[in-house]
TIDOVO-419634 format. One record per atom (N, C-alpha, C): residue in one letter; x, y, z. Coordinates in pm, whole numbers, plus 32768, in hexadecimal, padded with zeros to 4 digits. Layout:
<atoms>
AXYZ
...
</atoms>
This chain:
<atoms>
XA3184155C2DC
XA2FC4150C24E
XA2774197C236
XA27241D2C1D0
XA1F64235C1B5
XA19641DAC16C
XA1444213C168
XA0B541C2C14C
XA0B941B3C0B0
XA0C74238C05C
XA0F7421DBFF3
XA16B41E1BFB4
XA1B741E7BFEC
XA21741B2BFC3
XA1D640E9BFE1
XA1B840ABC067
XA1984046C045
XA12F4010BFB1
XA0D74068BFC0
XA06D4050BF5F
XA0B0406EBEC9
XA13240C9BEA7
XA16640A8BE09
XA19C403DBDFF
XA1CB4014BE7D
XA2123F8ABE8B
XA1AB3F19BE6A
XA1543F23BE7E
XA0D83EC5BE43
XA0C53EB2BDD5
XA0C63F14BD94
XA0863F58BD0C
XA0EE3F08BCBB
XA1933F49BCE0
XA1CB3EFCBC8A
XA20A3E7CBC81
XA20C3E37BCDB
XA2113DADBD22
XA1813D63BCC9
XA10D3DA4BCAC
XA0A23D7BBC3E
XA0D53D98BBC4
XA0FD3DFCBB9C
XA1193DF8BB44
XA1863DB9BADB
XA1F83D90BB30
XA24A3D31BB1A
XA1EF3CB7BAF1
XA1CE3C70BB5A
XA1813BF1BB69
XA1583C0BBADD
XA0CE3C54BA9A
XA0943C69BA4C
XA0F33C8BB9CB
XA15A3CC1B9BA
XA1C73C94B922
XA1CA3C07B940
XA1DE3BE1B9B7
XA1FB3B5EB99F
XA1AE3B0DB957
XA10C3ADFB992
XA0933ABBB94D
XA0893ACFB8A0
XA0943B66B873
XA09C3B9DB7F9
XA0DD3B4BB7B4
XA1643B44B7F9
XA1DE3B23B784
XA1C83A64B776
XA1A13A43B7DB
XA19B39ABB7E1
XA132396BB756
XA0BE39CBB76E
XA03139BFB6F2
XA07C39ECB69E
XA0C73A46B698
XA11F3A44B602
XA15339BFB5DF
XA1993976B62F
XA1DC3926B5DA
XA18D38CCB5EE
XA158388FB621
XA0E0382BB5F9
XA09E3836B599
XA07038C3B56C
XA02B38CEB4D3
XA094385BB488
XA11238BEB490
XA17F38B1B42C
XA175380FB417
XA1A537D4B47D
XA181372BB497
XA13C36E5B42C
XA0BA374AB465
XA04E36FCB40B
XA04A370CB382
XA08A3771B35F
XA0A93798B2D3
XA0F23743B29A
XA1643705B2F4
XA1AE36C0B281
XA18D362EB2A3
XA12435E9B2F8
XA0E23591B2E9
XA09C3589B276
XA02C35D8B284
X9FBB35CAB214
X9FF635EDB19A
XA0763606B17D
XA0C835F6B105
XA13D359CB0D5
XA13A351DB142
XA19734DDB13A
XA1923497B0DF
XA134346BB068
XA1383436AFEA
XA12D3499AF92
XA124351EAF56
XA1223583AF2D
XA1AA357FAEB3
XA16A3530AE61
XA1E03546AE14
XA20035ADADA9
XA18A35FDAD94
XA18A369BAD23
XA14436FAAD76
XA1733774AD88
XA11337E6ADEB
XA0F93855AD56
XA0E838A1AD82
XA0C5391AAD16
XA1193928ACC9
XA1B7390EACF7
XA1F43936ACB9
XA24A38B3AC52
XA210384EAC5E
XA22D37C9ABF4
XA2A8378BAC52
XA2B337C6ACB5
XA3213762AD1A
XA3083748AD8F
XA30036CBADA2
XA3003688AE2A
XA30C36EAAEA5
XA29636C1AF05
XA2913732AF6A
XA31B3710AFC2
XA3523791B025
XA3B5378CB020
XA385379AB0E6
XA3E0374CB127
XA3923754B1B2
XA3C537F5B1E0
XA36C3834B25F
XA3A23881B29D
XA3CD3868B32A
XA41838F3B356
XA46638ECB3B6
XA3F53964B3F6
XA3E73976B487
XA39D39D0B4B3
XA4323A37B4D0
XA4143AAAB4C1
XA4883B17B4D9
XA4643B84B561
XA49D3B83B5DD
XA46D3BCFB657
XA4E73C24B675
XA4BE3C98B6BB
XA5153D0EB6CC
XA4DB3D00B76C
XA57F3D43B797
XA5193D8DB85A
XA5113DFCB82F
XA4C53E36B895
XA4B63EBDB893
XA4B43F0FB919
XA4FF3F4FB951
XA5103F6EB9D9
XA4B63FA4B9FE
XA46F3F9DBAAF
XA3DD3FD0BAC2
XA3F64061BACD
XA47F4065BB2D
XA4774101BB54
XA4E14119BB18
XA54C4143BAB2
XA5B14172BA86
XA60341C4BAC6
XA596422CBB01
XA5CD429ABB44
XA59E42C9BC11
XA5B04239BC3D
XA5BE423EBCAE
XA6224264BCF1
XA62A42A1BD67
XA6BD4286BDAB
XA6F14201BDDC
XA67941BEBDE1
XA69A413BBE53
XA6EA40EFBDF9
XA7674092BDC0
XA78E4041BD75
XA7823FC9BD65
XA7153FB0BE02
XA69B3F31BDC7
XA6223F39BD5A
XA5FB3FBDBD6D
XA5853FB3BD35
XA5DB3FE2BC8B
XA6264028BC9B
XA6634046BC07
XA6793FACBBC5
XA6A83F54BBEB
XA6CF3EC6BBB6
XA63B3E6EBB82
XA5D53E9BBBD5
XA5753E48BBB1
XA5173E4DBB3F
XA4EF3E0CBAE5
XA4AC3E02BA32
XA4553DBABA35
XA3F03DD6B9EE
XA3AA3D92B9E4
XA3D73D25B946
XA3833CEFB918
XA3AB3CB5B8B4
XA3363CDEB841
XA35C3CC9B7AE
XA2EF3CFBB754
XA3173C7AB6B2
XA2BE3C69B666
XA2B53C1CB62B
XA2F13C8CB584
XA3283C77B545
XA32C3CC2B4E4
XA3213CC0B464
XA3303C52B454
XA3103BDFB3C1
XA32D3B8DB3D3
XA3663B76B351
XA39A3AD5B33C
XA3FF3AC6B297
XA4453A66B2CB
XA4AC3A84B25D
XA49939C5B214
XA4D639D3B1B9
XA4D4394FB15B
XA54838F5B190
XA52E38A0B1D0
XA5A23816B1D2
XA5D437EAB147
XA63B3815B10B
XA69F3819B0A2
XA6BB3785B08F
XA6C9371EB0DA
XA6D63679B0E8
XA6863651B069
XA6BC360EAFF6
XA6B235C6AFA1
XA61D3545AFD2
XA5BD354FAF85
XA537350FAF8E
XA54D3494AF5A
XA52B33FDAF9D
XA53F3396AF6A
XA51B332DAEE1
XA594331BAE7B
XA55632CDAE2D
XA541326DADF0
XA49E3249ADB7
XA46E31C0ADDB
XA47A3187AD4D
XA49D30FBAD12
XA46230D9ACA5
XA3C530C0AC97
XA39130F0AC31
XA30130F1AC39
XA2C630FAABC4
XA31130E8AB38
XA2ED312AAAE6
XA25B3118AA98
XA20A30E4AAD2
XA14F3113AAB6
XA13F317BAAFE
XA18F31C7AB6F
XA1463252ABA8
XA14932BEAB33
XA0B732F6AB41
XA0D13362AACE
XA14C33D5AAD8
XA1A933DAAB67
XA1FC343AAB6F
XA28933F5AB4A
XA275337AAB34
XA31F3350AB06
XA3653394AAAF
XA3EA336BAAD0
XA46033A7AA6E
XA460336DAA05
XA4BC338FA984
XA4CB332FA908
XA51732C0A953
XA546328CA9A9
XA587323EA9E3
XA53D31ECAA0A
XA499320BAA5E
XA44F319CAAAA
XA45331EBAB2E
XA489322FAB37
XA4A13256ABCB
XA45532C0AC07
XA40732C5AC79
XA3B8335FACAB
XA3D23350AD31
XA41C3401AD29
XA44B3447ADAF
XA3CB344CAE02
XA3C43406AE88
XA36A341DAEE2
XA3B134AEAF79
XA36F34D4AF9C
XA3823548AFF8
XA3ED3533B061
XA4363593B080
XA4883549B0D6
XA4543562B186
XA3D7351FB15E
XA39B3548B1EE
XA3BA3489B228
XA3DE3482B2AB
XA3F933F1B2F9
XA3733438B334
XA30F33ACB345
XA2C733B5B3B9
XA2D8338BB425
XA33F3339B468
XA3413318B4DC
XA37B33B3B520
XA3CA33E5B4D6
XA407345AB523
XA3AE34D5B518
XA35334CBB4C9
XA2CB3570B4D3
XA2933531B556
XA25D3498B575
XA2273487B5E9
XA27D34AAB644
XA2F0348BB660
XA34F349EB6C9
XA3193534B6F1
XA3333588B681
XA32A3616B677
XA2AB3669B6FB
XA2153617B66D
XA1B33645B6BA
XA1A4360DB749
XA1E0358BB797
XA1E63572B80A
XA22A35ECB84B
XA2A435DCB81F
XA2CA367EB877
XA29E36D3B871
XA2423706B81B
XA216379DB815
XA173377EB888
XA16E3713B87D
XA0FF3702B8BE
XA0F036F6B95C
XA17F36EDB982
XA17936BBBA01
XA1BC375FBA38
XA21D377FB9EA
XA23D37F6B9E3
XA1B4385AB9FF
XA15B385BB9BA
XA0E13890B9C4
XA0A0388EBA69
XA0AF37F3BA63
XA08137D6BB12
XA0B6382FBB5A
XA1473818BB78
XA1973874BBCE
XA1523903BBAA
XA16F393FBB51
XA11D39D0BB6E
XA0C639D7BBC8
XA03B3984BB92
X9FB13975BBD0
X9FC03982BC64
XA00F392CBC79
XA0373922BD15
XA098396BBD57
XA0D439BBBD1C
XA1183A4EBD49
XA09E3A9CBD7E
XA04C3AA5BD03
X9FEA3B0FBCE8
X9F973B02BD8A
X9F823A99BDB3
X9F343A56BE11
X9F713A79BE73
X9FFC3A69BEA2
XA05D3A81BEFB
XA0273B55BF29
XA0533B60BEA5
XA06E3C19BEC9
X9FC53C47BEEE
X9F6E3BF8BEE0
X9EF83C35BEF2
X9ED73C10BF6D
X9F043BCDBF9C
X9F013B82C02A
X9F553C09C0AE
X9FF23BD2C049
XA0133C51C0AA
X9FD63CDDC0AE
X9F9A3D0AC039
X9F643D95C065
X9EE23DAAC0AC
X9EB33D13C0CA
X9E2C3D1FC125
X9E4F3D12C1A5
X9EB83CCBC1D7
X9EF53CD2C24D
X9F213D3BC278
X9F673D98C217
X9FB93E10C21E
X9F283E72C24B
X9E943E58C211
X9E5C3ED9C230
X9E133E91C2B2
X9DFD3E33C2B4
X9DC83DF8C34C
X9E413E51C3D1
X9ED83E1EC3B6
X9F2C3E6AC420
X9F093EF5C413
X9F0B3F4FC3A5
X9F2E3FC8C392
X9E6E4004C3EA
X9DF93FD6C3CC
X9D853FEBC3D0
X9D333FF8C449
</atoms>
């Protein structure tokens, strides 16, 4: 195996790892977004904030390899975020200044037990990277100790 060729193998074996990291802090923002809006009952636009969904694409490292391992392999990328369409829960309340003529105000359809669920996974998810990251840096110090 050629020297370069090990060392792109590094590069992108990091760089994977690293969409990974990226995309994880993406959705943890996101998380936290629809935490710190989970009582949010008017946003700019006079309607109840609406939770999001984090939206991720792969993206292949080498497209145009010959090898049809390395063609298969993507990194991952964060790309937005789209609106959870799910109907926001509603409460009788009618002293909130956002009630209906009914008494009633739509609260967000954000659940918090399940954004925590969320940010637990993105968080531990996160770990695992970290400790990829740790892994491949390991092997390439071994790799130049043999090679050196």
């Amino acid at each position: 195996m050629s020297r370069s060729f090990a060392v792109s193998g590094v590069f992108s074996a990091l760089e994977i790892a690293a969409s990974g990291l990226t995309a994880q802090r993406g959705r943890m923002n996101v998380v936290a977004s629809n935490l710190a809006n989970a009582r949010t009952t008017k946003g700019a636009d006079g309607q109840p904030y609406k939770r999001l969904d984090p939206v991720f694409v792969a993206r292949p490292v080498d497209p145009t390899s010959f090898d049809p391992v390395l063609r298969s392999v993507s990194s991952v990328q964060l790309v937005g975020t789209r609106a959870d369409t799910n109907p926001g829960e509603m409460v009788y309340d009618p002293g909130h200044p956002d009630a209906n003529t009914d008494g009633y105000v739509e609260y967000p359809n954000v659940n918090v037990v399940t954004e925590m669920v969320n940010l637990m996974t993105a968080s531990r998810a996160y770990e695992a990277g970290v400790t990829s990251i740790e892994s491949i840096k390991s092997m390439a110090r071994s790799a130049l100790k043999i090679g050196g």
